[in-house]
N, CA, C and O of each residue as an XYZ file, in Angstrom:
792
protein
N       0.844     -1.175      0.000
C       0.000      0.000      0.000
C       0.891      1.241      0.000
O       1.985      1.304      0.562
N       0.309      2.213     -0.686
C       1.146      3.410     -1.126
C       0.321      4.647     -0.004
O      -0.909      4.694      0.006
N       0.942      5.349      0.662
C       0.327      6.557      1.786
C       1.210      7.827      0.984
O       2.376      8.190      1.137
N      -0.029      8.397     -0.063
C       1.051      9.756     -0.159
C       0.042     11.058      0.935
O      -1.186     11.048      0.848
N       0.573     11.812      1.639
C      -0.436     13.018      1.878
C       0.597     14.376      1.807
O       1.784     14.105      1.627
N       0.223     15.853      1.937
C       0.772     16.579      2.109
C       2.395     16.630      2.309
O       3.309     16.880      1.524
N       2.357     16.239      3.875
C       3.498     16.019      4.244
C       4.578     14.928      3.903
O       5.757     15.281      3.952
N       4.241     13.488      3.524
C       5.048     12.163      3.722
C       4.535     11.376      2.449
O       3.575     11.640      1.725
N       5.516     10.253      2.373
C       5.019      9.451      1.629
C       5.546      8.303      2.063
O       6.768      8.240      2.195
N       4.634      7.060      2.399
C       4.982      5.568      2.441
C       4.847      4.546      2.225
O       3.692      4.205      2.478
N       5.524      3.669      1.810
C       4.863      2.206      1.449
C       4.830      1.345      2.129
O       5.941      0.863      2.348
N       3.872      0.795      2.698
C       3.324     -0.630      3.494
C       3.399     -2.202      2.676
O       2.618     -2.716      1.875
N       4.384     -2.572      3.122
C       4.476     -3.978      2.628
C       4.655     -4.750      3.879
O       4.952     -4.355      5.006
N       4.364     -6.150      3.351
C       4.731     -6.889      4.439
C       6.332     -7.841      4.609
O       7.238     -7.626      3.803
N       6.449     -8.575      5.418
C       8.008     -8.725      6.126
C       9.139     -9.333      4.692
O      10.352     -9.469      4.851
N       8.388     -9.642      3.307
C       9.129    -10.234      2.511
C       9.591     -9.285      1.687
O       9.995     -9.674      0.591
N       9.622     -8.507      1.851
C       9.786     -6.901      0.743
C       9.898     -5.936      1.504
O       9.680     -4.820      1.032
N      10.223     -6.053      2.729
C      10.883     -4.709      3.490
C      12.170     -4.488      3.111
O      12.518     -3.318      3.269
N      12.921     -5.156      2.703
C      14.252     -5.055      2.713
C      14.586     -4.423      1.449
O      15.158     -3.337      1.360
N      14.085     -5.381      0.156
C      14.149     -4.955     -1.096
C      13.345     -3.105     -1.183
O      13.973     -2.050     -1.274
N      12.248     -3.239     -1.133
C      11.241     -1.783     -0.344
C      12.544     -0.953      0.067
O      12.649     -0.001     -0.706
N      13.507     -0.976      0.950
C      14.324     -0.220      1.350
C      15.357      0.090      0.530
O      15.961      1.159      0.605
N      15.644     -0.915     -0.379
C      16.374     -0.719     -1.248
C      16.661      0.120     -2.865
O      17.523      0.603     -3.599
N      14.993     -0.203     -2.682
C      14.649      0.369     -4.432
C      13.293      1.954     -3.909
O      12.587      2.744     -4.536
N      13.451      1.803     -3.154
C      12.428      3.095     -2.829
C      12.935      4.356     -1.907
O      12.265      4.783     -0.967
N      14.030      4.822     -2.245
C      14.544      5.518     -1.180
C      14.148      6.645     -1.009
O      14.856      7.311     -0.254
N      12.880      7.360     -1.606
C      11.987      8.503     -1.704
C      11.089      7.988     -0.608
O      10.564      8.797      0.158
N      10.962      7.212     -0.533
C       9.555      7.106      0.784
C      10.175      6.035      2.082
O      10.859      5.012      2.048
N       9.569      6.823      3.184
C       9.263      5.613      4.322
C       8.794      4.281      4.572
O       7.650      4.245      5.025
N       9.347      3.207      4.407
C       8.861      1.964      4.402
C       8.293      1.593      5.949
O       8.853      1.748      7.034
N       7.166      1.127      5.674
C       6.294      0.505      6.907
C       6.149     -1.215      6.496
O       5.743     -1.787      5.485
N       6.667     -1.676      7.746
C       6.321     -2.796      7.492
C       5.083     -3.455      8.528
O       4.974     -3.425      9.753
N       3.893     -4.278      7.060
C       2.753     -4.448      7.351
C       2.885     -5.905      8.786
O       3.484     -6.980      8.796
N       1.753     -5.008     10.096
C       1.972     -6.173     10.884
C       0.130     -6.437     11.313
O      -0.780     -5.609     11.285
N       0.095     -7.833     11.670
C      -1.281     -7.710     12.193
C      -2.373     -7.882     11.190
O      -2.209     -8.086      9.987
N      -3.610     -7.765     11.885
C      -4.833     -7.167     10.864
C      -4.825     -5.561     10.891
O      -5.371     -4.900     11.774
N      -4.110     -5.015      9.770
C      -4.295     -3.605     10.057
C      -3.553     -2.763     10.815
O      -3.121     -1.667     10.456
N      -3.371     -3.428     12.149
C      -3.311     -2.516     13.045
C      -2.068     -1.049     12.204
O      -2.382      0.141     12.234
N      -1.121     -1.423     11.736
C       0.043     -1.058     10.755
C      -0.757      0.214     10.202
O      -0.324      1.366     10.241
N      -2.050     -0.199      9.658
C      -3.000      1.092      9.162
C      -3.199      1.963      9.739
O      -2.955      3.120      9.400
N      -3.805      1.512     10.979
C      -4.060      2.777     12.015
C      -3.344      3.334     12.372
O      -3.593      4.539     12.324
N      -1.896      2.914     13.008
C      -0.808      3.762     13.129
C       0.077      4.874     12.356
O       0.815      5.751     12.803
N      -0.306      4.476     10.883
C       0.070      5.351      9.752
C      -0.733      6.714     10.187
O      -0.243      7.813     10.448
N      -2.163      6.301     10.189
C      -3.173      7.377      9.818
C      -3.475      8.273     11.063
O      -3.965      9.402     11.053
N      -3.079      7.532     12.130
C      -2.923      8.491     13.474
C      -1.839      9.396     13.579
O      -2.067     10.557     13.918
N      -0.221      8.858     13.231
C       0.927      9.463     12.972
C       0.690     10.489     11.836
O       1.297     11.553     11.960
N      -0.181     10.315     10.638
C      -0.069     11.427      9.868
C      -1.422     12.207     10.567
O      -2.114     12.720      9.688
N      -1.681     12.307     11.235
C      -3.077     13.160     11.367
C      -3.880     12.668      9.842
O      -3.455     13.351      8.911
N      -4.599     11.967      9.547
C      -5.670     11.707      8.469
C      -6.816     12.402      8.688
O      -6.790     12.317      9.916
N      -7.672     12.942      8.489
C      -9.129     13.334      8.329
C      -9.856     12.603      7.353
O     -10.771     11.848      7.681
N      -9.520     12.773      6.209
C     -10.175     12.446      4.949
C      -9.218     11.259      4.364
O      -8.038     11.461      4.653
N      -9.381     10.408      3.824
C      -8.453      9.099      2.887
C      -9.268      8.919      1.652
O     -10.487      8.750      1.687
N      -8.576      8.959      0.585
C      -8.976      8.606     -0.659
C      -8.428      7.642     -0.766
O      -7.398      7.496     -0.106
N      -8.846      6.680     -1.559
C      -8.539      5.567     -2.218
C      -8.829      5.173     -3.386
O      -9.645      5.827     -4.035
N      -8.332      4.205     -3.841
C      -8.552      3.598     -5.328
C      -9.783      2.192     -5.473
O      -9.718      0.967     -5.569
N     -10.782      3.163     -5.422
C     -11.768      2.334     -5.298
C     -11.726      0.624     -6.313
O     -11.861     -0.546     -5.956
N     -11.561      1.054     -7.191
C     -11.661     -0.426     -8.315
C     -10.229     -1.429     -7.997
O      -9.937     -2.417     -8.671
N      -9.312     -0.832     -6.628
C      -8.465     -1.746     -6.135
C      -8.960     -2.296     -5.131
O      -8.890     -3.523     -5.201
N      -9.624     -1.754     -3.858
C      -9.838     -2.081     -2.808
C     -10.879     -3.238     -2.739
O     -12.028     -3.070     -3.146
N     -10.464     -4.371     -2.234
C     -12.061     -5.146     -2.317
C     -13.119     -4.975     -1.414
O     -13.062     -3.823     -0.984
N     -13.786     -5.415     -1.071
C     -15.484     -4.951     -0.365
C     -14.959     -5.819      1.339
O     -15.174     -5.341      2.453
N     -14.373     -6.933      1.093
C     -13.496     -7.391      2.088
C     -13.157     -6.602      3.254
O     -13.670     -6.253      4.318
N     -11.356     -6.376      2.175
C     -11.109     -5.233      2.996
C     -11.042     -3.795      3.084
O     -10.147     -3.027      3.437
N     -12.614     -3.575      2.534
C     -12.681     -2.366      2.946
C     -13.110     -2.232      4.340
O     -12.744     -1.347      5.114
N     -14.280     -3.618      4.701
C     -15.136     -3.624      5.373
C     -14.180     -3.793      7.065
O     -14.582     -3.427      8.169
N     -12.903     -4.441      6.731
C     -12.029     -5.090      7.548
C     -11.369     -3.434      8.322
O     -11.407     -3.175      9.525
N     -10.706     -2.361      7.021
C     -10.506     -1.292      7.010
C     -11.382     -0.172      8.185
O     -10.929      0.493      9.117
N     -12.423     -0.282      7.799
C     -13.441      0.767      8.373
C     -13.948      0.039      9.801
O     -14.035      0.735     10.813
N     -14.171     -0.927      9.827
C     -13.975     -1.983     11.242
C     -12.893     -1.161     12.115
O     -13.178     -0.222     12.858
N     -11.694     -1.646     11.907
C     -10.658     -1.225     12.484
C     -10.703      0.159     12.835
O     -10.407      0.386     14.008
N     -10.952      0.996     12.231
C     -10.814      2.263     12.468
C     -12.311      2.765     13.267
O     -12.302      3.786     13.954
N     -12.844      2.417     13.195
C     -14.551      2.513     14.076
C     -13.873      1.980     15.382
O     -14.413      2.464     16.377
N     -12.949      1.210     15.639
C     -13.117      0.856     17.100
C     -11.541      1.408     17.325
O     -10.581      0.780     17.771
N     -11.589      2.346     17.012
C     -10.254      3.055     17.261
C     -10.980      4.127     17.865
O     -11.808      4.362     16.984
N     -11.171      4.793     18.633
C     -11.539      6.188     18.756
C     -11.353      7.555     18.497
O     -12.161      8.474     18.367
N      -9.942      7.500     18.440
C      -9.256      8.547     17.551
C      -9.598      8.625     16.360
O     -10.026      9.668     15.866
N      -9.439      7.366     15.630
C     -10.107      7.589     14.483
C     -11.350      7.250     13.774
O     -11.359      7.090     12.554
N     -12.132      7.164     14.323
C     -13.574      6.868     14.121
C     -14.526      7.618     12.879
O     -15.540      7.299     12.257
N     -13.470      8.953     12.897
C     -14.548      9.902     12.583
C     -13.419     10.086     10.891
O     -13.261     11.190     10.369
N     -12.881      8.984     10.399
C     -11.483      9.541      9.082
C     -12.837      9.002      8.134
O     -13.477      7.959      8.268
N     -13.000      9.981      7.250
C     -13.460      9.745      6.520
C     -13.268      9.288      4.642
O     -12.876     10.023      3.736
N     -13.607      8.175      4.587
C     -13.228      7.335      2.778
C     -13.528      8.221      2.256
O     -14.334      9.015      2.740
N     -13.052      8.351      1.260
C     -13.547      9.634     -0.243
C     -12.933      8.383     -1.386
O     -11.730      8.519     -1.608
N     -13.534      7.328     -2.044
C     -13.495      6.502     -2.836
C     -12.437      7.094     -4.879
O     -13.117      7.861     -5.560
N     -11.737      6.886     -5.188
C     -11.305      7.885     -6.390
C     -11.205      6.516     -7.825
O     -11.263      5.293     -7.949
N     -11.089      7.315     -8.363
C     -11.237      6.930     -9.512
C      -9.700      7.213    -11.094
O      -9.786      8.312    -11.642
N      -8.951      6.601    -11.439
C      -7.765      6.792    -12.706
C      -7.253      7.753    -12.046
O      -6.509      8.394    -12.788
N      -7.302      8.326    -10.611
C      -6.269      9.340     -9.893
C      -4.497      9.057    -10.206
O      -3.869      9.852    -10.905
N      -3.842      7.843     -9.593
C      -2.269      7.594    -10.349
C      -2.745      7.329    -11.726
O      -1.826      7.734    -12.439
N      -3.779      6.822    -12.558
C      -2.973      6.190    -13.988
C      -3.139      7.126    -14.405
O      -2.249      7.226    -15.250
N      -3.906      8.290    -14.430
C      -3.864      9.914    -14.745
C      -2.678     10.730    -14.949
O      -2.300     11.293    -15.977
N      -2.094     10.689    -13.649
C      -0.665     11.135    -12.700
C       0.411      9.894    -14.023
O       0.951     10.309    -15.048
N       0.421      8.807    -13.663
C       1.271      8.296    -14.453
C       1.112      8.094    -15.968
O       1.909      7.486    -16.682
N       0.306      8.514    -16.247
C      -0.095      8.392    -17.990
C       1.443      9.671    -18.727
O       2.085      9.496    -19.762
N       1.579     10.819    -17.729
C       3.129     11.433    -18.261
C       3.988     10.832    -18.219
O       3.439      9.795    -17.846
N       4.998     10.585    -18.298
C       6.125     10.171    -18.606
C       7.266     11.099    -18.722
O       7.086     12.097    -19.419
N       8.493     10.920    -18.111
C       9.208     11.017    -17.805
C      10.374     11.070    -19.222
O      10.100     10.225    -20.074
N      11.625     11.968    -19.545
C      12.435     11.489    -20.385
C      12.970     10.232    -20.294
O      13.142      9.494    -21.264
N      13.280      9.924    -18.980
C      13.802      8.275    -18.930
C      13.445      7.447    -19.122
O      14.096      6.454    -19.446
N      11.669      7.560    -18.937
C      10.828      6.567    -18.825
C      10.552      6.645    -20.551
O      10.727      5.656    -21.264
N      10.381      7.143    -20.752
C      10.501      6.993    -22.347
C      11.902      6.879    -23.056
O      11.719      7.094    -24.254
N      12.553      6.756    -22.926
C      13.921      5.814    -23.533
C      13.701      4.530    -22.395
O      14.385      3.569    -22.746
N      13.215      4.361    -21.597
C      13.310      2.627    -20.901
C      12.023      2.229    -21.798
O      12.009      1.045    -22.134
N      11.193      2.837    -22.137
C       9.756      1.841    -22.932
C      10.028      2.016    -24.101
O       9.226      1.450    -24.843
N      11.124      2.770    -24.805
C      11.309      2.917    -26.029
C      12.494      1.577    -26.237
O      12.310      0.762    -27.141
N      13.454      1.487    -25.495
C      14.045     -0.110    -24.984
C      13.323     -1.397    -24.801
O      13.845     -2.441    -25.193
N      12.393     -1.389    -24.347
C      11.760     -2.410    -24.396
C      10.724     -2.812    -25.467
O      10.238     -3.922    -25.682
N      10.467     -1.416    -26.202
C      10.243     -2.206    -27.466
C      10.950     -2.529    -28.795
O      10.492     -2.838    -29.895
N      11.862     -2.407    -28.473
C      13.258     -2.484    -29.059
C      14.088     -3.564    -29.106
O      14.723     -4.146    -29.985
N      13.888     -3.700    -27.728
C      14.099     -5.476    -27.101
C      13.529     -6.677    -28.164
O      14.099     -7.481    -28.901
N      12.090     -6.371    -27.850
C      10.701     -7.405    -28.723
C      11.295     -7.595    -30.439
O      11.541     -8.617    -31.081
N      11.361     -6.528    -30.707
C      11.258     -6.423    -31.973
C      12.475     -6.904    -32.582
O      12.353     -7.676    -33.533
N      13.694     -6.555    -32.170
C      14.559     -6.903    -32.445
C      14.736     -8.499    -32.593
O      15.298     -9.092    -33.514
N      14.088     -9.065    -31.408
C      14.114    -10.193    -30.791
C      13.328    -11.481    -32.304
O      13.660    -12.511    -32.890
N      12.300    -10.596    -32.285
C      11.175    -11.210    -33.750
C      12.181    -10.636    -35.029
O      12.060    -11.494    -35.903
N      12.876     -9.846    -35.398
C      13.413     -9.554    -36.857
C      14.702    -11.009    -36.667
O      15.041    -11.630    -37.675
N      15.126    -11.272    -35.646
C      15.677    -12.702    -35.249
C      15.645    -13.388    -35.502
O      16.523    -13.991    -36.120
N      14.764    -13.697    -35.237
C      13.891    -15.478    -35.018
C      12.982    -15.683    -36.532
O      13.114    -16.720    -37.183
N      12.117    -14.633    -36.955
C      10.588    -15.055    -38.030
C      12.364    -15.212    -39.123
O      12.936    -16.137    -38.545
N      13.109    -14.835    -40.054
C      13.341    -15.676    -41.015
C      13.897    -17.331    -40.954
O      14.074    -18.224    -41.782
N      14.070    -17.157    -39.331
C      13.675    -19.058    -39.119
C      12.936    -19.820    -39.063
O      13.302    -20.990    -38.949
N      11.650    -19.505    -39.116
C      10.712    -19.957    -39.340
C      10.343    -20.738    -40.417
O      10.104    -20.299    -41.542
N      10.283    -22.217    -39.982
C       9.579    -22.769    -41.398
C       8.661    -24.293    -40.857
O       8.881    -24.870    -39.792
N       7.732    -24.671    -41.782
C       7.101    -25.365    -41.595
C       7.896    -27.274    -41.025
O       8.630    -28.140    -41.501
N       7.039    -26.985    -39.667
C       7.900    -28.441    -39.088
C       8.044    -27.752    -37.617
O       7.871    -28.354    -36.557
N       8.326    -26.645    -37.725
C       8.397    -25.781    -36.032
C       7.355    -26.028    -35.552
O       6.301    -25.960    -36.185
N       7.468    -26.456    -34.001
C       6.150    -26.383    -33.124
C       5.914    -25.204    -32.568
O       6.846    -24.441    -32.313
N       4.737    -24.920    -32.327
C       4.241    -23.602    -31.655
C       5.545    -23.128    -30.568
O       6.228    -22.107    -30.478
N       5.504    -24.204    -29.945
C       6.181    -24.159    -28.164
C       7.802    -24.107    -28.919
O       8.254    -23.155    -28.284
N       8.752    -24.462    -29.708
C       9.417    -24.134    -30.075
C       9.563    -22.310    -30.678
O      10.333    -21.374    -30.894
N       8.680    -22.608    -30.696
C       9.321    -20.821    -31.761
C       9.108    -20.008    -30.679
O       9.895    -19.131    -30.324
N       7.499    -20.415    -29.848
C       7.620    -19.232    -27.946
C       9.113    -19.588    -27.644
O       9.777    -18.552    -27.652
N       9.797    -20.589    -27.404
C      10.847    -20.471    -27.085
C      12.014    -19.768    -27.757
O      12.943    -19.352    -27.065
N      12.007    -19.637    -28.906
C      13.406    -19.810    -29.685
C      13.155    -17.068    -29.272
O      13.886    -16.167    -28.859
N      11.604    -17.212    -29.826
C      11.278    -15.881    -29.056
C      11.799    -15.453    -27.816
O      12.784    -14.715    -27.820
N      11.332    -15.775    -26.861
C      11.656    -15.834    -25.395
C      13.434    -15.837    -25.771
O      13.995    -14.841    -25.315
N      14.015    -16.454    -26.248
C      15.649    -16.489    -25.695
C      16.223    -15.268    -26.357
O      17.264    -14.704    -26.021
N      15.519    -14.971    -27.218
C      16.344    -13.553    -28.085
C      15.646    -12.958    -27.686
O      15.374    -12.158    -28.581
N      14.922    -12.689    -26.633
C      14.718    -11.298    -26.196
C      14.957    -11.095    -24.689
O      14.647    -10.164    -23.946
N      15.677    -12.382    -24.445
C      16.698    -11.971    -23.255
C      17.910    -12.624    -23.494
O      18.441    -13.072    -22.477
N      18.800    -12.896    -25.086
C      19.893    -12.371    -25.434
C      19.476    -10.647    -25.350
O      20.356     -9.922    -24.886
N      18.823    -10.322    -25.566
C      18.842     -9.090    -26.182
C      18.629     -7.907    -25.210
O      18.377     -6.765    -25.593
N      18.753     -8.285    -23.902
C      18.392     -7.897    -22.985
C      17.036     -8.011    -21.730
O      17.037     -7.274    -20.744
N      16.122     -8.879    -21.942
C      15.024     -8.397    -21.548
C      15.096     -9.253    -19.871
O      15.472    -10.379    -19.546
N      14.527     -8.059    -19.074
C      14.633     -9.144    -17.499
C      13.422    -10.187    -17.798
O      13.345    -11.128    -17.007
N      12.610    -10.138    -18.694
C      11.414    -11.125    -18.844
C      10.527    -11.061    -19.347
O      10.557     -9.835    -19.444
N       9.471    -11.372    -19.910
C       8.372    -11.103    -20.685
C       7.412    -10.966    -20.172
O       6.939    -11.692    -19.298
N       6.814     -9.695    -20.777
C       5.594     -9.016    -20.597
C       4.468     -9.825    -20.227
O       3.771     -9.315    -19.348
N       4.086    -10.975    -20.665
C       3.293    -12.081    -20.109
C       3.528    -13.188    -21.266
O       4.330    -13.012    -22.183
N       2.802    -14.249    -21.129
C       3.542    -15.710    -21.771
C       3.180    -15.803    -23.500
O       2.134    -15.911    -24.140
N       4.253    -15.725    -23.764
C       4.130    -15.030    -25.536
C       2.913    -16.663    -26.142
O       2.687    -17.865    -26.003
N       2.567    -15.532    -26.759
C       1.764    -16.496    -27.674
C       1.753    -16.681    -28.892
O       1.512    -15.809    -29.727
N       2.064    -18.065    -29.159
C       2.153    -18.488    -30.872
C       0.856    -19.306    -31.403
O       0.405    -20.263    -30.774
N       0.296    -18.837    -32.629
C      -0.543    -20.014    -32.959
C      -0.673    -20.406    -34.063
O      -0.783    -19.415    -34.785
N      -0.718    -21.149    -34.534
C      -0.641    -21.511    -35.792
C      -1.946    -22.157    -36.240
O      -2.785    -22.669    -35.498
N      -1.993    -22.049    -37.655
C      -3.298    -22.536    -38.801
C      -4.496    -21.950    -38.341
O      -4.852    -20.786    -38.523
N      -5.357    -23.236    -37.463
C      -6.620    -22.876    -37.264
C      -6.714    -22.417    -35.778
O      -7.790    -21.995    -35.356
N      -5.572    -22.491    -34.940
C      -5.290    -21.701    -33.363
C      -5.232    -20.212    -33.612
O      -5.576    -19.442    -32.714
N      -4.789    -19.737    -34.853
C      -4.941    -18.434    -34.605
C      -5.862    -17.537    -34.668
O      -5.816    -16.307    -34.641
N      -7.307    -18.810    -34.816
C      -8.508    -17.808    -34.156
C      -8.673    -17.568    -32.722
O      -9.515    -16.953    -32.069
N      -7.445    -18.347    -32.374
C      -7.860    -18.208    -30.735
C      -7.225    -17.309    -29.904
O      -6.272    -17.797    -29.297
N      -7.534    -15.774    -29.622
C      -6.779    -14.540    -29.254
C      -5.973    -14.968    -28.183
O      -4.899    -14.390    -28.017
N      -6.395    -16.129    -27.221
C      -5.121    -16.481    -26.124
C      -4.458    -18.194    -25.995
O      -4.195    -18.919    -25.036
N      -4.377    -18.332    -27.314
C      -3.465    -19.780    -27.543
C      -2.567    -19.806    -26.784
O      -1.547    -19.148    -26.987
N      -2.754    -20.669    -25.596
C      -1.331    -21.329    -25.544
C      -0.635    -22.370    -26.549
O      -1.108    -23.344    -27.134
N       0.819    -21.750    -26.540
C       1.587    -22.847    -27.642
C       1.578    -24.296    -27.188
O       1.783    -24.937    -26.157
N       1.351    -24.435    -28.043
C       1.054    -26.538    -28.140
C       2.388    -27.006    -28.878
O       3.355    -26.271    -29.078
N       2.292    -28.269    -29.231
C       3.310    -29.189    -29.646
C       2.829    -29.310    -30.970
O       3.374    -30.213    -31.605
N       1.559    -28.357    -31.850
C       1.442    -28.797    -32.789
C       2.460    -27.814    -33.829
O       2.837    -26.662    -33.611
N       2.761    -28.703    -35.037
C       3.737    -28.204    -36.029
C       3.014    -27.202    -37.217
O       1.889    -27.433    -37.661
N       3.494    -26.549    -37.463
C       3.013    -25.898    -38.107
C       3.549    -26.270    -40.191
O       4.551    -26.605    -40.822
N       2.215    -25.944    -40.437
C       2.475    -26.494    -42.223
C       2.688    -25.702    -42.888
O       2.207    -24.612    -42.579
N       3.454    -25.782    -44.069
C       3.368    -24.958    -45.019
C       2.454    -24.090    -45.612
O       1.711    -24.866    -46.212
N       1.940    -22.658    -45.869
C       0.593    -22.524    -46.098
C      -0.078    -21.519    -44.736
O      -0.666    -20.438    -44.696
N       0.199    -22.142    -44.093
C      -0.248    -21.294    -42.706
C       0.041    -19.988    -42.162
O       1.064    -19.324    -42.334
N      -0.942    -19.711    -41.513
C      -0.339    -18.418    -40.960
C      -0.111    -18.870    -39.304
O      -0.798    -19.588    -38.578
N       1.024    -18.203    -39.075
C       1.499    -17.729    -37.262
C       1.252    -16.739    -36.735
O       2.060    -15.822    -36.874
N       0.027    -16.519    -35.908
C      -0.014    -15.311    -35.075
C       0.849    -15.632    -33.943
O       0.924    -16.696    -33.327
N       1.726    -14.136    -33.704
C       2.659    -13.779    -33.001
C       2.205    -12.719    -31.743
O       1.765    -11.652    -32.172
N       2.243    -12.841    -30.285
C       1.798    -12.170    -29.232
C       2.788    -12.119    -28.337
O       2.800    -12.941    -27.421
N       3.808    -11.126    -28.454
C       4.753    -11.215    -27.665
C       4.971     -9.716    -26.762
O       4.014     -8.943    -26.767
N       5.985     -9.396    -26.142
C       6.917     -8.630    -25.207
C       7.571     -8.430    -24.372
O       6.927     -8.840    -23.406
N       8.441     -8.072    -24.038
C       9.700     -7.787    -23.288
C       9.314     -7.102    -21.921
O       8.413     -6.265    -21.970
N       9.763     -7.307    -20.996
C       9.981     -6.493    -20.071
C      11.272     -5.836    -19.649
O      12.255     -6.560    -19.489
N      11.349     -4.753    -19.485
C      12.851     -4.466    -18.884
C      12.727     -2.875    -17.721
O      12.069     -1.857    -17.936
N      13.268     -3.071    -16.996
C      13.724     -1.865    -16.114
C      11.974     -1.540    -15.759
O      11.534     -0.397    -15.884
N      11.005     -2.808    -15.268
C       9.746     -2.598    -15.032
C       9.097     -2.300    -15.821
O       7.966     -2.648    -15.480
N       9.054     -1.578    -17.264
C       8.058     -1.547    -18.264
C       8.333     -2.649    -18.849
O       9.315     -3.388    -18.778
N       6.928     -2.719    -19.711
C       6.682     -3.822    -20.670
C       6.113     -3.315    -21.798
O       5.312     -2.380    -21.799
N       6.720     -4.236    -23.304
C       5.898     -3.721    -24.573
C       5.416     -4.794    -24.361
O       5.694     -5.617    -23.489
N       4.368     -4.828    -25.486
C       3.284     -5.590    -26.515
C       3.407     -5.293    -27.762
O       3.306     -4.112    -28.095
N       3.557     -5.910    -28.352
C       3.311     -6.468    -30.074
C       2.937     -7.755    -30.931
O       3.625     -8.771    -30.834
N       2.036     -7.701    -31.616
C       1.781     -8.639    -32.455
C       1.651     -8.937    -34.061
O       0.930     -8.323    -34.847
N       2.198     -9.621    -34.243
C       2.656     -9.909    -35.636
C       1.781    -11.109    -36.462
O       1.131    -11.905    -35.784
N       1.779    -11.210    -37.816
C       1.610    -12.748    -38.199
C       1.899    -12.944    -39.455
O       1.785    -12.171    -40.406
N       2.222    -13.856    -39.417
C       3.481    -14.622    -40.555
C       2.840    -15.959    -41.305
O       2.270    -16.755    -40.560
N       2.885    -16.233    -42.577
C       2.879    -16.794    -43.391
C       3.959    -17.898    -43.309
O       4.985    -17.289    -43.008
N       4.302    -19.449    -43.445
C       5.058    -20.197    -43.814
C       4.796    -20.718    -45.430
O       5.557    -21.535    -45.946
């Protein structure tokens, strides 16, 4: 959990990511999460809270309910009132940064490079799960800490299927390969998709 207000900013994790948290976040105060909550209340008493916004379409109904519990039988804070929000960070983060645009301009750079690679090897007799692979390795020769999520190949009549997993089937002459791949690096990730003829 992210606490920005006026004054402070901190992140609440729990005991497996305090350390790393300390390491890669050196702009904010790390809290480490203990208990049901209790970790919450102490934030929001230490900052003086009145009002808390949140990211409504994150929070579940759970623990919100777990949230407002806790703080009802707090007395001090009984009276902090939710203000529910809405694309508030992806708003805030939809700018970008010069760096951050040469790191996502890298990572799609990564992908692509990775596919101008691999597709003139391509030929009929490759299995799906071969070519995700032969993908996957040139684009971390090529740098990538990992892929954007699990590339997808499909071939002939799989590539009506928008989330094929690669199979063991071979692909024929004649066919087309839809291609669903990307890179991750330095925390961003591209997406691209391609499709190829054998």
């Amino acid at each position: 959990y992210v606490f920005i207000s006026k004054d402070a900013a901190l992140l609440a994790t729990d005991f497996r990511y305090v350390e790393q948290a300390n390491q890669q976040c050196k702009e904010v105060e790390v809290v480490k999460m203990t208990g049901n909550f209790e970790w919450f209340s102490e934030i929001l008493s230490r900052l003086n809270i009145k009002t808390l916004g949140f990211e409504s379409q994150d929070v579940t109904v759970g623990s919100f309910n777990n949230l407002t519990e806790i703080l009802s039988s707090t007395k001090s804070l009984s009276n902090v009132r939710f203000i529910p929000t809405v694309d508030i960070i992806e708003a805030v983060r939809s700018i970008k940064a010069s760096e951050e645009i040469s790191i996502i301009s890298k990572t799609a750079l990564i992908a692509d490079e990775a596919l101008l690679k691999v597709a003139p090897t391509l030929e009929s007799g490759n299995t799906e799960s071969e070519i995700a692979w032969k993908i996957e390795k040139a684009m971390r020769e090529n740098g990538a800490d990992a892929m954007s999520f699990d590339i997808i190949v499909a071939s002939g009549p799989n590539a009506a299927l928008p989330h094929h997993q690669p199979s063991d089937r071979a692909v024929n002459e004649g066919e087309t390969i839809v291609v669903d791949m990307g890179a991750r690096y330095k925390g961003y990730c591209s997406d691209m998709t391609r499709t190829f003829c054998i």
